[in-house]
N, C-alpha and C positions, 0 to 999 in steps of 0.2 A: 221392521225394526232392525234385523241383523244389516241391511243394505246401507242405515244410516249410522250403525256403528262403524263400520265399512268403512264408508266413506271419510268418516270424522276419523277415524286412525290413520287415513289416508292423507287428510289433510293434516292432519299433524305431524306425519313421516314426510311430510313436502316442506313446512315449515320449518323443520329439522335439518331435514337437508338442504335448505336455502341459507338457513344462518351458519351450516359448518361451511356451505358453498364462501359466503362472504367472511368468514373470518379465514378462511384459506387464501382469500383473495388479498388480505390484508397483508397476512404474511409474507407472501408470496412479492405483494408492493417495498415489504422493508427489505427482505431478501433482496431484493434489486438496488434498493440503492445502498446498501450495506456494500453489493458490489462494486456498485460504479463507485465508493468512494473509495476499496481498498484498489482498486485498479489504478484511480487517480493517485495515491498513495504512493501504488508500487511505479506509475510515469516517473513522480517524482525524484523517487529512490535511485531510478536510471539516471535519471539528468546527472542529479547529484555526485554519483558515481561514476558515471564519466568524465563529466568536470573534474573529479578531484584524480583519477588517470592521468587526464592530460596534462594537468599540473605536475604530477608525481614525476610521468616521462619528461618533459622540459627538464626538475630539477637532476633529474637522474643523469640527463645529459651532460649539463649544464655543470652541477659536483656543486654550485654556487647558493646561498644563499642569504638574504641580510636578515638581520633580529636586532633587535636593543637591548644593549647590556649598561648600565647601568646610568641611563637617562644618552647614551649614545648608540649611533645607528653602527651595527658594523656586518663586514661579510664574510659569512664563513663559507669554509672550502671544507667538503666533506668527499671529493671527491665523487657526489651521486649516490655514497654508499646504501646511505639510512633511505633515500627517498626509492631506490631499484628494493629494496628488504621488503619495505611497506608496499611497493607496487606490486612484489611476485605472490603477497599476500591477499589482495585487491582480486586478481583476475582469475 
């Protein structure tokens, strides 16, 4: 009798640790793509940010740029200033 209590705690400590086994595995599957999307995320973030550099350097150079002021297009000359501020802030 002791041999098949035995076992039957056995098989129930097997059971036990096969459903902690698969909800670990579960986890473990969100974990993963929780990562691969902040990673894609943070790609993005890169692009983004070096695109808006190499804009920033252009204007920096450049001093130039146009806006619409009051239903007309015009160009200002800021001499680069504002866009090197924002870029030293950037890198």
């Amino acid at each position: 009798m002791d041999n098949q209590k035995g076992l039957i705690n056995l098989r129930l400590a097997l059971a036990n640790a096969e459903r902690e086994r698969d909800e670990y595995k579960k986890h473990a599957a969100d974990f993963e793509e929780l990562y691969k999307q902040e990673h894609r995320e943070k790609n993005a973030i890169q692009r983004d940010k070096a695109a808006l550099i190499e804009v920033l350097e252009w204007y920096g150079e450049t001093g130039r740029y146009f806006t619409y002021q009051y239903g007309q297009m015009i160009e200002v000359d800021t001499g680069g200033k504002k866009a090197r501020d924002i870029l030293s802030r950037m890198k």
